[in-house]
N, C-alpha and C positions, 0 to 999 in steps of 0.2 A: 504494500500500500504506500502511494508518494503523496506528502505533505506539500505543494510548492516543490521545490528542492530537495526536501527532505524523505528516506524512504525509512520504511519500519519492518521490520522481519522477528519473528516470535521463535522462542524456542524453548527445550524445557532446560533450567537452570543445572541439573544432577549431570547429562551429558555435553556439559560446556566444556571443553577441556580451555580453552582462551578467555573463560570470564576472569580470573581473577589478574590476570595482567591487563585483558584491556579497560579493565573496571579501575584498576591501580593507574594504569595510564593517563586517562579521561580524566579520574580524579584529578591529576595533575594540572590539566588542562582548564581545571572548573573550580568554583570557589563553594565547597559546600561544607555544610555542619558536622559535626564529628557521624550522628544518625544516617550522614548518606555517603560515609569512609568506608571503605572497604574494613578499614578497623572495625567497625560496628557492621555492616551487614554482610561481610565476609565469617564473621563467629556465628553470626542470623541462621546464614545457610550451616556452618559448620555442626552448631549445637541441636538446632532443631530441624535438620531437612527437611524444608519445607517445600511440597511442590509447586512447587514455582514455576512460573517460566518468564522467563528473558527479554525482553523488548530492547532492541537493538536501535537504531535511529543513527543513518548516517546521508551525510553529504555528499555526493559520489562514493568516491572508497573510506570518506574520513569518519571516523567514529565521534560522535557529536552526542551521542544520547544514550543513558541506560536507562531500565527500571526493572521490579521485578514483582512479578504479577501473581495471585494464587487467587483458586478459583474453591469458591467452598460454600456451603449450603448452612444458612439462617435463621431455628425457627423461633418465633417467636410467640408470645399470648397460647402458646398450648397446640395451637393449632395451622398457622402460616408459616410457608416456609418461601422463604425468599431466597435466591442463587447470588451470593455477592461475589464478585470482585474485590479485592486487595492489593493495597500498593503497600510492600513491606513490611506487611503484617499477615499471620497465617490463620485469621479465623477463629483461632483455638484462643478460650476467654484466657485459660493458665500461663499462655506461652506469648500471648501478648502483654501480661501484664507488666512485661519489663518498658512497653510504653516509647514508642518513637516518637521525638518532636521531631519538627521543624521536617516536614515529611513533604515529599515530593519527587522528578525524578533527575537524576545527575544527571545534567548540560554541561557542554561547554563554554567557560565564560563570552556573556554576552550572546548566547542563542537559548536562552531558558525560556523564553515564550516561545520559539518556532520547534523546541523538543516538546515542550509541554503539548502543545497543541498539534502538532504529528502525532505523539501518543495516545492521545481522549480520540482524536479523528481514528484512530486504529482501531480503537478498543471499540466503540462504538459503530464503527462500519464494517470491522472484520471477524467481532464476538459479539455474534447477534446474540445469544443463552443467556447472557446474565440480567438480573433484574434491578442491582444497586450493584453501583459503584461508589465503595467505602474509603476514604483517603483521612487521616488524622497522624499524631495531630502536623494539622498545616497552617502554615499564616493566611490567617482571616482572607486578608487580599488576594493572596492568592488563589483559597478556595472559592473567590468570588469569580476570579479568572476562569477557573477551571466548569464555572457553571454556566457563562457565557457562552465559551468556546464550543461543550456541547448540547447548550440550549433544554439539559434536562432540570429536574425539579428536584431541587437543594433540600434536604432535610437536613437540622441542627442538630447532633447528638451530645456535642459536650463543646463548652469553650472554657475561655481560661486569658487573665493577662499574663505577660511576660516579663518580669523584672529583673536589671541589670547592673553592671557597674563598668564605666569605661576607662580601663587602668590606664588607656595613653593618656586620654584628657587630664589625670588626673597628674601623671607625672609629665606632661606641657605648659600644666599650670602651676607645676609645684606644690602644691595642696596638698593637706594633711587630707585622707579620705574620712577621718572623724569631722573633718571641720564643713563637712558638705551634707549630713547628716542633718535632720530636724535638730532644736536644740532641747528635745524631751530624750531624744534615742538616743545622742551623744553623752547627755549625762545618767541616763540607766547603764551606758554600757562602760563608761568612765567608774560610778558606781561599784559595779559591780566587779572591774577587775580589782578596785582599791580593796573590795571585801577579799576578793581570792587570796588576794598579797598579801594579808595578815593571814593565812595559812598553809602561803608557801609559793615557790617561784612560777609565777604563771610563763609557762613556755609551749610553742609547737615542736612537736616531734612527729617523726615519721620512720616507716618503718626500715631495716637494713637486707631485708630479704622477701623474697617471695613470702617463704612461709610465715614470715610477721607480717604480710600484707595481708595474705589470708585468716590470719588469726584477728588483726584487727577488727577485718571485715564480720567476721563470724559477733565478736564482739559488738558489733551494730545492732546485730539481730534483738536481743532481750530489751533493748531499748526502744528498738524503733517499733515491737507488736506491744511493747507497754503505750506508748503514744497514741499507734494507729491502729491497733487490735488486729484481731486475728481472723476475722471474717471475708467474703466475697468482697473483691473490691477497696481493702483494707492494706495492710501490710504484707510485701511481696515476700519477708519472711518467712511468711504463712504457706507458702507454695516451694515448693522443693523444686520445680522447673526454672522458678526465677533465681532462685540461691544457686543452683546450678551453672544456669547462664552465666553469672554475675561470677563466681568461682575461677571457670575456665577465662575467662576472659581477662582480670586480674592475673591468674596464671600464666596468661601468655600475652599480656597488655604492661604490667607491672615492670619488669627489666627494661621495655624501649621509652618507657613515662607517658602513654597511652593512659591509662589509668594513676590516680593521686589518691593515698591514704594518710589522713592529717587527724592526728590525736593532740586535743587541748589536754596539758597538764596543768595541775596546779601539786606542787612537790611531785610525788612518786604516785599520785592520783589521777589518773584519764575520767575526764566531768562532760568530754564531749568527740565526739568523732564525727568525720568528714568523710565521705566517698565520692570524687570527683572524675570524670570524664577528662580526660586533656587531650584539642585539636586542636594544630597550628595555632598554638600559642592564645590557645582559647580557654577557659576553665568552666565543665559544667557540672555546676553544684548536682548530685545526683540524688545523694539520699546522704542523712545525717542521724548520728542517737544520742542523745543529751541527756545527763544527769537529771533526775527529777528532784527538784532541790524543794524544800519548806519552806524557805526562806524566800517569797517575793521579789526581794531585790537581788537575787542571782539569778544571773539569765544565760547559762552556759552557753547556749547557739548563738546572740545575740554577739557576746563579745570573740565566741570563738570564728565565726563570722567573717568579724571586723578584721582579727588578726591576721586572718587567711587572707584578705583582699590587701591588706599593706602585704604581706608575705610576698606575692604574689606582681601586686606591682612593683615591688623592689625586683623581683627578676624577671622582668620586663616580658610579659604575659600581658594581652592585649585586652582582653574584656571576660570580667567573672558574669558568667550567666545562672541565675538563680532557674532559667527556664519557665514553666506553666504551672501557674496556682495564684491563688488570690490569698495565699495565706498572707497574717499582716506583716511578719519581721520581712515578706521579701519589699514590699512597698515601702514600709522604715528604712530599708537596708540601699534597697535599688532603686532606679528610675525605670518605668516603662517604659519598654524602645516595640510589642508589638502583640498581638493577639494573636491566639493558637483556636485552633477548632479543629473536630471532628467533626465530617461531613459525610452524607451518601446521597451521590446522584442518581436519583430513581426515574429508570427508562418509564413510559405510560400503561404500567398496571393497573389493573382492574384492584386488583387485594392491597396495593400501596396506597391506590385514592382512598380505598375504604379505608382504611388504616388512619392515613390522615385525617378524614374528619373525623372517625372518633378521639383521634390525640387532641385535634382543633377542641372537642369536643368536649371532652376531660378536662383542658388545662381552661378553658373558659370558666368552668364549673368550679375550679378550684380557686380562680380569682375572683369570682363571684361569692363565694363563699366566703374567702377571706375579707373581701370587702362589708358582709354581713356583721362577720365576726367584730371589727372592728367600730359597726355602727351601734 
């Protein structure tokens, strides 16, 4: 199938023996987030074989485009079943729970709308079967491109802002990164290291091997299902596919600095751990387990935080990404730089329409209610 210039060719991901070089290639060529590296969805394929298959997108012989596609079946309410499409994500609720941002498909800098839009014209003119096409999460904007270009009907599944810190700005302007902070946040977290200090030297440490990055990591876990609990949709703990992923990955991410494991001490006491992603010089806050302290005015993630963004801009690391949540320390912490969604673009089903207005249908009734409640 040819876009303009551009052609598309499908294949299945398992007999590719050339994706991982021209993937590594291309990447080179293209400027994407650590979720569309080969570092991350080269483990994707490795950990969970997912059937997949390949969309290739090139310019004459020049290789200008990937992504990777899985085709898998939806049901929902007990009784619908709907055939989605996937962009690098496998369907399965367990194995996505490790959660891609900033999703979409690898271009070549400067041709990411003419890949983008070769690929939706493909998938929609050459796989007629499928009923939604699923993409998350993705920049807002972008999901709105992608609804344009093939003129189907957007459903909102989950959104989310994205909060950050920009370490060049920070060190162009010389600025203390406390001194850019509200001045309620500066002094909780000013505060609260003054408290740690009277019980011993608040420092970062990190680990000197694998197997202390592992163990750290593991050390996450009781923290972060005390936080987020242990239920669907809860803490990735909780699933042994995501502790798995996350495992191998550090395993073979940890030695080339792919992966960052950062323990706040105070004395010979860890009050707070870090698990961070690192791409070209980018840092992505992934997951964090903090001390659950009694004391109100400790706020171990807050300052431990803070230290990691000085840390970090001190060795010249270009922007800490807190990524997707509305939680409040990343607003206190970051500035929004963009909005994440998950979306699915649903072809003209007869069981979608119906679907829709009873959601229309529902969610009316629930604001309408609330509004009662209220009166």
């Amino acid at each position: 199938m040819t876009a303009g210039l551009l052609t598309v060719t499908r294949e299945p991901a398992a007999g590719s023996a050339q994706l991982r070089d021209d993937w590594l290639d291309l990447e080179g060529r293209a400027s994407p987030t650590v979720f569309l590296s080969w570092q991350w969805l080269g483990h994707w394929l490795h950990v969970y074989q997912p059937r997949a298959s390949v969309l290739r997108v090139k310019e004459g012989e020049r290789l200008v485009g990937l992504g990777l596609v899985v085709e898998t079946d939806e049901r929902r309410h007990g009784v619908m079943k709907s055939r989605c499409l996937r962009l690098h994500q496998t369907g399965h609720k367990l194995l996505d729970q490790i959660w891609i941002e900033y999703n979409g498909f690898l271009a070549e800098h400067g041709k990411e709308d003419a890949v983008a839009d070769a690929c939706l014209q493909y998938l929609c003119n050459s796989m007629p079967d499928w009923d939604e096409f699923v993409i998350g999460a993705i920049d807002a904007e972008e999901a709105e491109r992608y609804a344009r270009i093939t003129g189907l009907h957007k459903h909102l599944r989950w959104e989310a802002p994205c909060f950050g810190v920009d370490l060049d700005h920070l060190r162009r302007t010389g600025g203390r990164y406390l001194d850019t902070l509200s001045r309620n946040t500066r002094h909780q977290i000013n505060r609260c290291y003054r408290l740690y200090q009277q019980q011993g030297d608040v420092r970062l440490a990190r680990p000197d091997s694998v197997e202390e990055a592992l163990a750290l990591f593991d050390r996450i876990g009781p923290r972060h299902l005390e936080r987020w609990g242990s239920g669907p949709d809860q803490s990735g703990f909780a699933n042994p596919d995501f502790v798995r992923f996350h495992r191998e990955l550090i395993r073979f991410q940890w030695p080339d600095g792919g992966v960052d494991l950062v323990s706040l001490m105070v004395g010979d006491e860890e009050i707070a751990s870090f698990y961070n992603l690192v791409y070209n010089q980018v840092v992505y806050f992934y997951l964090g387990g903090m001390e659950a302290e009694t004391d109100n005015r400790l706020k171990p993630g807050l300052l431990g935080h803070s230290l990691c963004i000085e840390d970090y801009r001190h060795h010249g690391f270009h922007y800490y990404d807190f990524m997707g949540g509305d939680e409040r320390y990343k607003s206190n912490l970051g500035h929004l730089h963009r909005h994440l969604v998950q979306i699915s673009l649903q072809r003209a089903r007869f069981k979608l329409k119906l679907e829709d207005v009873a959601r229309r249908a529902r969610n009316r009734w629930i604001r309408e209610a609330g509004d009662g409640h209220e009166r």
